[in-house]
C-alpha positions as CSV (number, residue, x, y, z in Angstrom):
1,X,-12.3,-5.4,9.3
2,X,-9.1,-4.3,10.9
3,X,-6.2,-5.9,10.9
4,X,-5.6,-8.4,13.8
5,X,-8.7,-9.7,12.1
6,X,-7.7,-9.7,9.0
7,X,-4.2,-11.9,10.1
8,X,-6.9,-14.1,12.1
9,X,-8.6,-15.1,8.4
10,X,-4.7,-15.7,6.9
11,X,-3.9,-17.8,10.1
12,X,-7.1,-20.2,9.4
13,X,-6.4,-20.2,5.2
14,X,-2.7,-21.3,5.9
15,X,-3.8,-24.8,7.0
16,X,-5.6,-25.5,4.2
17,X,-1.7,-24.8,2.4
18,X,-0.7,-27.6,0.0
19,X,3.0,-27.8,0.6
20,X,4.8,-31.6,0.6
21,X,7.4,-30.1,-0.6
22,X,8.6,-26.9,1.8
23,X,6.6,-27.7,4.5
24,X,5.9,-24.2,5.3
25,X,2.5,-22.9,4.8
26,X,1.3,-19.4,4.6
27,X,-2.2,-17.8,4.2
28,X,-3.0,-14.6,2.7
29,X,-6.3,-12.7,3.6
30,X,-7.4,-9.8,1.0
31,X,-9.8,-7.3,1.6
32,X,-11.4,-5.3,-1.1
33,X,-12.9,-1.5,-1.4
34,X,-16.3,-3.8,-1.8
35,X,-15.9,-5.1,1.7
36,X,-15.3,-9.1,0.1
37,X,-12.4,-10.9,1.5
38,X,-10.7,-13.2,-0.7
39,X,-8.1,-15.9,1.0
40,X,-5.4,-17.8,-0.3
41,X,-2.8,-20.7,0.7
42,X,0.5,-21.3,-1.0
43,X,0.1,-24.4,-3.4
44,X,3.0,-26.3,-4.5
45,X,3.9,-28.7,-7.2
46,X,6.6,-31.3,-7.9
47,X,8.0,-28.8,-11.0
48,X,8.7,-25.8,-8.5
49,X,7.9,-23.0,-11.1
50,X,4.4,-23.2,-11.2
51,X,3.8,-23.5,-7.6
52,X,1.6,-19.9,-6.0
53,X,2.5,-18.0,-3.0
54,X,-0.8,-17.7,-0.9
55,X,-0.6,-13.4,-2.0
56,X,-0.7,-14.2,-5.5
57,X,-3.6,-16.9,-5.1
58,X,-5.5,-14.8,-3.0
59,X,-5.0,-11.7,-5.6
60,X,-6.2,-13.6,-8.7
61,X,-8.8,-14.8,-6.9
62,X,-10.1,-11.5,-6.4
63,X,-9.4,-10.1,-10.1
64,X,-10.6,-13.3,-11.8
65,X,-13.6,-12.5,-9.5
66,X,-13.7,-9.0,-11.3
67,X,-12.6,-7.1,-7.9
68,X,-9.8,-4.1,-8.8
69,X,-9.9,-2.0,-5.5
70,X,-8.3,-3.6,-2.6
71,X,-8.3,-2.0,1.0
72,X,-5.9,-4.5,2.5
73,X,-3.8,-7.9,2.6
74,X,-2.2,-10.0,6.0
75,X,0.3,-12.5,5.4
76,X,1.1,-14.9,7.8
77,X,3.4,-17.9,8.0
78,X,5.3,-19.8,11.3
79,X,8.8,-17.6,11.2
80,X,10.4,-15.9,13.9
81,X,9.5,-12.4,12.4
82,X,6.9,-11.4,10.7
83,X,6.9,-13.5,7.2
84,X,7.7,-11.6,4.2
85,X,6.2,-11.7,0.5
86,X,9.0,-12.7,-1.9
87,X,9.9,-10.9,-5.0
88,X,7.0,-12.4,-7.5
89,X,4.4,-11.6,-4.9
90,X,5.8,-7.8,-4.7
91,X,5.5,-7.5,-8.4
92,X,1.7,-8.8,-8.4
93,X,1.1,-6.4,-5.9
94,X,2.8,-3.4,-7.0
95,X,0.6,-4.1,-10.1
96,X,-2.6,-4.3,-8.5
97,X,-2.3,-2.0,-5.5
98,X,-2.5,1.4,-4.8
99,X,1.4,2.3,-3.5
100,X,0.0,3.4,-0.1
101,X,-2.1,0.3,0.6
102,X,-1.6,-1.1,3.7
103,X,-0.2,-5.1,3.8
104,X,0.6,-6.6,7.3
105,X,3.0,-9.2,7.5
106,X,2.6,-11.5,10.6
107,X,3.2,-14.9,12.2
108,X,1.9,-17.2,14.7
109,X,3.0,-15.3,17.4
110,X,0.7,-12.4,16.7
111,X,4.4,-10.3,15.8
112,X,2.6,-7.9,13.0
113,X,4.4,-5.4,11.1
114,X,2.5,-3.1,8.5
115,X,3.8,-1.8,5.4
116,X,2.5,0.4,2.3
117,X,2.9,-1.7,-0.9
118,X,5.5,1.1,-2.3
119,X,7.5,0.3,0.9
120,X,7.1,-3.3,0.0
121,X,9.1,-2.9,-3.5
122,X,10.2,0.7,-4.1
123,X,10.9,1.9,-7.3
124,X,9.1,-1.2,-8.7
125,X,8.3,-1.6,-12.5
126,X,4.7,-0.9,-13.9
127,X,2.6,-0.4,-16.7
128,X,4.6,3.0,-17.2
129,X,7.9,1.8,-17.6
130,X,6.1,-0.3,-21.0
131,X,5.7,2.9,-22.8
């Protein structure tokens, strides 16, 4: 799947968004190694902590699911430039993702930019830093 069709999947996911709150949905579309594609919509909640960003829902989706080898993700959201993941979602991904995968931020206007994970949150912490 390449990646204007990828974004296509995170623009249809993003209306199904739960968000009385912000009012500004975002869809996630994740592709793994395996070739399944695992979408996610951000989901709020009246106590703000435990709301998801669409990237993390569409992550533990796929590792609850028992996928660990992801090819790609597109995030997409209705901002004048292409929508960026926020500081928890980096973190989940720096965890989960190889450092040169390949995550396209977007919006509505087709505006896609394409980053590696490690450009995405360099010098991020992991597993390594625990020992």
């Amino acid at each position: 799947m390449d990646k204007l069709n990828l974004l296509e999947k995170a623009k249809e996911i993003r209306e199904r968004a739960y968000v009385p709150y912000s009012k500004f949905p975002v869809g996630a579309a994740l592709l793994t190694k395996s070739g399944k594609l695992y979408l996610g919509c951000n989901i709020e909640n009246a106590a703000y902590p435990v709301s998801l960003c669409a990237e993390r829902v569409a992550i533990f989706k796929a590792i609850s699911d028992g996928e660990t080898e992801f090819e790609q993700l597109a995030v997409v959201a209705d901002t004048d430039r292409p929508v960026s993941p926020c500081g928890s979602c980096r973190q989940v991904m720096s965890e989960f993702f190889d450092k040169k995968m390949e995550v396209h931020i977007g919006n509505l206007k087709n505006d896609l930019k394409t980053m590696t994970t490690e450009e995405l949150l360099p010098y991020s912490f992991g597993p390594n830093d625990l020992t």
